[in-house]
NUKOL-501142 format. One record per residue (C-alpha): x, y, z. Coordinates in pm, whole numbers, plus 50000, padded with zeros to 5 digits. Layout:
REM NUKOL-501142
XYZ ...
END
This chain:
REM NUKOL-501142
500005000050000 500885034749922 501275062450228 501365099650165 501445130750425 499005162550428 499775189750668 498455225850706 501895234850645 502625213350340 502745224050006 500935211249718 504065204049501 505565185949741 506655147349713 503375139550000 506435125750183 506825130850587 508975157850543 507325168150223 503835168450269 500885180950073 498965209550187 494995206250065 492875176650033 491915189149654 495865191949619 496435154749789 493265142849549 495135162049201 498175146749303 496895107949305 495055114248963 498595121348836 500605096749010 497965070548881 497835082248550 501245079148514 501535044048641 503585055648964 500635043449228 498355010149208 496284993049401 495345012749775 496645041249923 496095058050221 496795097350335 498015106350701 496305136650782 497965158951029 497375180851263 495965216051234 493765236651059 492695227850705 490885262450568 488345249550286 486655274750023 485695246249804 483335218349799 486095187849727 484575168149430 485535129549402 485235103949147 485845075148987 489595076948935 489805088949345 488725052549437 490765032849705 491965057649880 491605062950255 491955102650405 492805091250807 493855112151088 497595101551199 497575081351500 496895101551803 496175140151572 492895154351515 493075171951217 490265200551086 488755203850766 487185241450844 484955256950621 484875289250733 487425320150732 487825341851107 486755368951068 489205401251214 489285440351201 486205446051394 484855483351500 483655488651807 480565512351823 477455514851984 473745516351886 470405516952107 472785521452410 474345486352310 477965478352228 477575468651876 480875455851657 481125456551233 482275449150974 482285456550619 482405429750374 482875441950008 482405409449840 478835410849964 477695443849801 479395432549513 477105396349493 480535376149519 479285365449836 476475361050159 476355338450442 473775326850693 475615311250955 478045325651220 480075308151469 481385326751815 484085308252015 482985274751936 479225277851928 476235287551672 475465325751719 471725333851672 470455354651311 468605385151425 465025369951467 461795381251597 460265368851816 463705356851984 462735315751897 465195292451977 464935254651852 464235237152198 462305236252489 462835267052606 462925290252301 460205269552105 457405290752221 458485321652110 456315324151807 453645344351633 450385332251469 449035337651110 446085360851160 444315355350886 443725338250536 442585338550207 439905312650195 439955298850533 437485274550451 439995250850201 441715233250491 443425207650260 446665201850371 448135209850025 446185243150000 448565263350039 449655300850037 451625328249962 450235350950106 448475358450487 447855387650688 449425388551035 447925396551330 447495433351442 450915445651596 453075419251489 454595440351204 455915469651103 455455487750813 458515509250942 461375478550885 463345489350636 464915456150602 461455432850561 462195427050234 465485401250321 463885386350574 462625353250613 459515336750787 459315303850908 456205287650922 455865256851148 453055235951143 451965199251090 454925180351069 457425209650888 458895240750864 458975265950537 460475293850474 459055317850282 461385345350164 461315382950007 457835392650235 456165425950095 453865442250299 451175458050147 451135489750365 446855497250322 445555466150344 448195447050625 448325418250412 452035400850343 453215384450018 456365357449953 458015348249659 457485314849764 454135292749899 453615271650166 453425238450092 450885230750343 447685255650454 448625278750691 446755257250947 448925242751272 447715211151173 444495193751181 442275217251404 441435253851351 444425270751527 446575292751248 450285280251198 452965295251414 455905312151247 459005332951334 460605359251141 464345351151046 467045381750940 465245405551082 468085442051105 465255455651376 465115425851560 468845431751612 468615434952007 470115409852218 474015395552278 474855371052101 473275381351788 474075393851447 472905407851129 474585404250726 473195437550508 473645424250111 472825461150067 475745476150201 477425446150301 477785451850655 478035426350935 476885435951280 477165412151564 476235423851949 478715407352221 478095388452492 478975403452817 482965398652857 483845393552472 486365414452309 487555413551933 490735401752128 489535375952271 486905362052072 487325341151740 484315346351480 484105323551167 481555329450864 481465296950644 482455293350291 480785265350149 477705246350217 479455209550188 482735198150232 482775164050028 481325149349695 482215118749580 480025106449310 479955079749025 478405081948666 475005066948617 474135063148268 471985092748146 473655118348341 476885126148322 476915126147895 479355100847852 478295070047607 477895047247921 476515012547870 472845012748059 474984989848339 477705007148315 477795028248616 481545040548678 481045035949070 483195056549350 484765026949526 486945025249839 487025062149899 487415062950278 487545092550562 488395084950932 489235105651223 488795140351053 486435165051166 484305185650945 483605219451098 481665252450953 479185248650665 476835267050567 472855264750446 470435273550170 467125268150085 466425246949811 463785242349559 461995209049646 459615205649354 461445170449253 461755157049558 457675154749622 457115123549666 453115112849603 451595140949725 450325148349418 447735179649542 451115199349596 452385196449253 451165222448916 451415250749144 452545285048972 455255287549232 457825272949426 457085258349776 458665269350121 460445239250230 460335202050216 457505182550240 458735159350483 462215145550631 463825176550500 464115155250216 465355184249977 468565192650231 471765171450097 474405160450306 477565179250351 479395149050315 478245130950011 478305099449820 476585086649538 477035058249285 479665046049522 480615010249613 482394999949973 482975038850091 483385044650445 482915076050722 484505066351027 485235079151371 484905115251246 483235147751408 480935165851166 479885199351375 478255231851257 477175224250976 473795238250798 472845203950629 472545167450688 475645154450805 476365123950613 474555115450271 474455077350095 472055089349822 471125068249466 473495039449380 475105035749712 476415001649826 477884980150081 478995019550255 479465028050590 478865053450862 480365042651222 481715054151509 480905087751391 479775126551622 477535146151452 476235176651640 475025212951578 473605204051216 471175222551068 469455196150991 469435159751035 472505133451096 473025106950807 470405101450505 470175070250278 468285060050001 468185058749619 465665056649328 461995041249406 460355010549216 460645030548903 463705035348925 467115022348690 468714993948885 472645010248916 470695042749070 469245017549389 470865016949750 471014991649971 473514972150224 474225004450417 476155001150778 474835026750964 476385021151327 477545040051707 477335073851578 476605099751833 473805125251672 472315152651900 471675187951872 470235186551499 467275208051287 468865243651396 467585255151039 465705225050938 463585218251228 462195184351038 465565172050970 465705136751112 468795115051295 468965087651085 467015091150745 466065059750520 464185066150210 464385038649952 466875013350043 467354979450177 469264956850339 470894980450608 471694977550973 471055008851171 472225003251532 473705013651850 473525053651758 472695077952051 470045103151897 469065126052113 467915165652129 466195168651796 463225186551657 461835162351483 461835119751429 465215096851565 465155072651312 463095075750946 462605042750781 460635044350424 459305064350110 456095050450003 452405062550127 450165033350135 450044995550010 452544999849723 455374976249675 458644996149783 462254991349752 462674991750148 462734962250322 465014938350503 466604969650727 467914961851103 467144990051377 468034974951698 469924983052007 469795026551951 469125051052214 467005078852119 465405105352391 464595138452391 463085141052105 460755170651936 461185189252144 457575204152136 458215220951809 456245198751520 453605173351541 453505137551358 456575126551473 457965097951683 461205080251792 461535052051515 459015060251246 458165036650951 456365044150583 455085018150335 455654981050293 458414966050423 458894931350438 461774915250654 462584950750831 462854944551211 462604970651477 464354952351790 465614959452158 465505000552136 465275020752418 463205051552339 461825076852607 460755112952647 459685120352287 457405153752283 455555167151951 454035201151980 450365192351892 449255159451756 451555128051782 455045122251986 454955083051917 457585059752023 457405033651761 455495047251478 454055028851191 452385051950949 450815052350655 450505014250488 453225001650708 453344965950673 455184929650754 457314950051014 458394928851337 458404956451636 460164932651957 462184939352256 461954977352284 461404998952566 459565025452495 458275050752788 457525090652856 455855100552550 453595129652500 451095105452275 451275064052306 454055043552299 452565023052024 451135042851727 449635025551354 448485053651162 446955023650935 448534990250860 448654951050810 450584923650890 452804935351153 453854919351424 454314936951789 455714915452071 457944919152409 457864953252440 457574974452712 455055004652611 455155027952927 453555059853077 452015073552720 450315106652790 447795102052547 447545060852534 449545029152552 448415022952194 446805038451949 445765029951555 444845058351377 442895044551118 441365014451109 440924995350777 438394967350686 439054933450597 442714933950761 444344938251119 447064963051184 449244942651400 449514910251616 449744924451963 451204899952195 453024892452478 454004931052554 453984952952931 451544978352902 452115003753194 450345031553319 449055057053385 447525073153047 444645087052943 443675055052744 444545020052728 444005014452349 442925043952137 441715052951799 442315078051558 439785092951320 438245057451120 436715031151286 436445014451587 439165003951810 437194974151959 436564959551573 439704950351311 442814972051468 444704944351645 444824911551778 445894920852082 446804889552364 449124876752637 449834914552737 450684919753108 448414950753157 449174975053473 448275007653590 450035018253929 446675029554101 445414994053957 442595013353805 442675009953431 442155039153176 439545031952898 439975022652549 438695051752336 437215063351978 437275097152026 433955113552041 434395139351779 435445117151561 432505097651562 430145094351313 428335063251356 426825061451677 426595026951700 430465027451788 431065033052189 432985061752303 434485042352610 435125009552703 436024993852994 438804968052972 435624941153042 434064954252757 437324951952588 437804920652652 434234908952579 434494923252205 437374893252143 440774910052299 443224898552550 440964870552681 444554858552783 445774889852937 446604899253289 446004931053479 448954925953729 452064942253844 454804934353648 457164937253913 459314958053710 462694981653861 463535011353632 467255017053578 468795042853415 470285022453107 468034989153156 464654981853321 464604949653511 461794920153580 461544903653880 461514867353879 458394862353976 456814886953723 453384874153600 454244886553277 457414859153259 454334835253294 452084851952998 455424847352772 457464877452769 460964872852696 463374896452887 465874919952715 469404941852791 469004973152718 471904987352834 473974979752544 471985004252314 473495032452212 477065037552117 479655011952235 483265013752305 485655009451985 486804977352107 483104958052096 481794971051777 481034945051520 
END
């Protein structure tokens, strides 16, 4: 095997030698395309990377001719691939009695360049916003509502708008800078934004160059949406935060108490992604490629490097709707993705490649997905791997759909012990671990926590059409915190469309909190089907533990569902003529609201589950009802309530027990006693204090 250097301090004509070493990973990359053209390398060769500071401007752009090569950290360095510049020469000033420092940036006025993203000592540094919303917990309430709409009677969810009025007070006609500012509109199960607003001074009502994909509802009720408004000059009031004119290409930014231009490092990114490393498909690229002649990216490798300081944008996500065809022939573009975030690439990206690998690396601060495996990607790899402070989700997967060419499919994906908190900053729907169309992949032992959104994705496909997903592995991950209260529809392992062979086993999911509707655990939605759900623990969720939106053929057993708000389990709608799930052989603890609930179509006593064997236990001993929601109903005929004797009498868990389960909570495992009556029913006992990310030495 071949060895070369890289070092900060290198230089790109250099022999890549120890005491020669090349400079820039585009200049390492330039310099194996000659030394292979030339005959001087074959076969594998790898690239010490040193330590220090790699400044990027440039996306790097592999291909074919780039294949086995591995980029690795030297033993015991941590080099950084930065994509930023630091930013120096600040004037101190002051403005509304504030200490206020700029800068002017000439390449800005001039259309050479713009940024959205700002990094002070090490962390994100808020855009000037109003009202001051803050992706979490704490910040997430700190929103406005539409006031009101054209035709507020067309409540279907693709109705949507570019235009609304806002409630009285909420703007100004005196802010000069409106027109560059953004507003995010949060509702249902997304966030848009909708750029350039104009204000119509007379009449109060607000136009975007762009429309809402969704009606300006929050979701399925009558409440308006919430929004925020993003790059706002006036909203400029508060430490911490800062302001980019493109008119006159001034940068502001407000310290935080004890910051000094001496003492404080400020970096504004230069690029959006750091790697691309794609293959030719045939009917892309140009070149007279056979129809299975895809030149794959093979053996391209990157371990130990951190990726630091990338950008965002907004793109156009026409193409990537998937079936929801009342959003398409629109006159014009929509405000965000439809779902997933599905428009946002990664900043490290592979496609058409064969046996590539991310390992042990730290991707932080970055305004995309972290890690992509998009159409055409095989037997790849993500492991071992931090991603934090993203602005939107971790690692995404998947390739083309049913119609799809064969060479553009994914599958065999390794998706393992990454660490992924901290993600949707910008795209609050972006999701830990993302799985569109693929198969055959293992996604386990990641940590996914503090997100705005879903832990784990798995599917592409609404209803009972065949898919390309199936045969996937999600077993032994810890995912908590989740939502965070911002969107609704959202859960801790969600699921989409047929799936055959996909298993969903020995997770440990807990405190996952939507804003309005939803905050599942497990998740199967729309025509989820021949999807084995065993060995989780699932507890602290804002809706049940258990959720089918509808389903068939799935299989639910030794789980422990506990302490859903809302309900244990729920099916949202019920179809005819099949059951949802096999529901056996599970702990169902209290308290909730409900025992088993339904959603909006039929009745949860008739064709939802076959539910039996369950160890069933409520810590006053009093068990909630099962429920149909009253104002759902239609047919009166269906009961509103049931006891669990009723339950029971209408066919379900004749075999059950309402006992104690004699469980102990632990932090990292929940324990059964012995003697547990649900040991008797059937239940098989798991570990769960292996999920999450293990040490180096006892991964797979």
């Amino acid at each position: 095997m071949h060895t070369y250097h890289l070092d900060p301090r290198g230089r790109d004509r250099a022999a890549g030698t120890p005491k020669q070493p090349w400079r820039t990973l585009a200049g390492a990359r330039d310099n194996l395309r000659r030394l292979k053209a030339t005959g001087k390398v074959t076969g594998p060769v790898t690239v010490l990377v040193h330590d220090g500071r790699y400044e990027m401007t440039a996306t790097v752009k592999f291909g074919q001719e780039d294949s086995h090569t591995r980029y690795a950290a030297a033993p015991k360095e941590n080099p950084v691939f930065d994509g930023a510049e630091k930013l120096t020469g600040w004037k101190i000033g002051q403005r509304n009695g504030r200490t206020e420092w700029t800068l002017d940036l000439p390449e800005v006025v001039q259309g050479k360049r713009f940024f959205r993203s700002l990094f002070v000592n090490g962390r994100r540094a808020p855009r000037a916003r109003f009202p001051k919303f803050t992706p979490d917990l704490k910040g997430g309430g700190n929103v406005l509502r539409v006031g009101e709409m054209l035709e507020p009677e067309k409540h279907g969810l693709g109705d949507g708008r570019d235009t609304f009025k806002p409630a009285a007070g909420n703007i100004s006609a005196d802010w000069a800078s409106l027109p560059d500012a953004e507003f995010v509109v949060m509702h249902y199960w997304i966030e848009e934004r909708l750029p350039k607003p104009a204000l119509n001074p007379r009449t109060g009502w607000i136009s975007f160059a762009r429309r809402s994909a969704f009606c300006l509802y929050e979701s399925h009720g009558s409440e308006h949406a919430r929004y925020y408004i993003d790059n706002l000059f006036e909203a400029l009031t508060e430490p911490g935060e800062w302001y980019l004119s493109r008119e006159t290409g001034r940068l502001y930014y407000l310290p935080r108490p004890g910051e000094t231009p001496e003492t404080t490092e400020i970096f504004a990114p230069r690029l959006h992604s750091f790697i691309r490393a794609v293959g030719s498909v045939f009917g892309e690229s140009g070149d007279r490629l056979d129809v299975h002649g895809t030149k794959y990216v093979q053996g391209l490798e990157f371990v130990g490097l951190t990726f630091r300081h990338g950008d965002w944008f907004s793109p156009l996500t026409e193409k990537h709707i998937p079936s929801h065809d009342s959003l398409e022939g629109q006159d014009l573009p929509i405000g965000g993705s439809v779902q997933a975030a599905i428009a946002v690439p990664g900043a490290v990206l592979f496609r058409a490649a064969r046996d590539c690998r991310v390992a042990d690396c730290t991707l932080e601060q970055l305004g995309l997905y972290g890690v992509e495996f998009g159409y055409g990607c095989r037997d790849c790899a993500a492991t071992g791997n931090h991603l934090h402070d993203l602005g939107a989700g971790g690692i995404r997967m998947g390739g083309a759909d049913l119609d799809g060419m064969g060479a553009r499919r994914t599958g065999n994906l390794t998706i393992t012990d990454n660490h992924i908190h901290d993600i949707g900053r910008i795209f609050h729907q972006g999701i830990g671990v993302l799985l569109t169309n693929a198969a055959d992949c293992v996604i386990a032992h990641n940590h996914i926590h503090d997100t705005c959104y879903t832990g784990i994705s798995l599917g592409w496909t609404w209803g009972y059409r065949d898919t390309i997903t199936g045969h996937n592995r999600v077993e032994a991950n810890l995912i908590h915190d989740i939502g965070a209260g911002l969107l609704s529809d959202m859960g801790g392992i969600y699921t989409l469309g047929i799936q055959p062979g996909t298993i969903i086993r020995g997770n440990h999911l807990h405190h996952i909190w939507s804003h309005d509707y939803g905050g599942w655990g497990v998740y199967l939605d729309e025509g989820t089907a021949h999807v084995l759900v065993e060995h989780n623990l699932v507890h602290d969720t804002r809706d049940s533990g258990f959720h089918i939106h509808y389903g068939r053929e799935n299989v639910a057993r030794y789980n422990i569902f506990a302490r859903g708000r809302r309900a244990t389990v729920a099916v949202g709608r019920i179809d005819p003529g099949h059951y949802a799930a096999s529901f056996f052989n599970n702990i169902l603890l209290g308290p909730s609201e409900s025992l088993f609930r339904s959603g909006y179509q039929g009745n949860i006593a008739k064709g939802a589950l076959i539910s039996n064997g369950n160890c069933i236990w409520f810590p006053d001993g009093k068990l909630a009802r099962s429920v149909n929601p009253e104002s759902y109903l239609k047919d009166k005929a269906i009961p509103h309530c049931l006891n669990f004797a009723q339950w029971q009498k209408a066919g379900h868990d004749e075999l059950s027990l309402v006992a104690d389960p004699k469980l102990t909570e632990g932090k990292k495992t929940w324990n059964l006693a012995k003697n547990s009556p649900a040991l008797k029913l059937g239940f098989k006992p798991w570990d769960w204090s292996n999920c999450g990310v293990r040490p180096k030495a006892k991964r797979g």
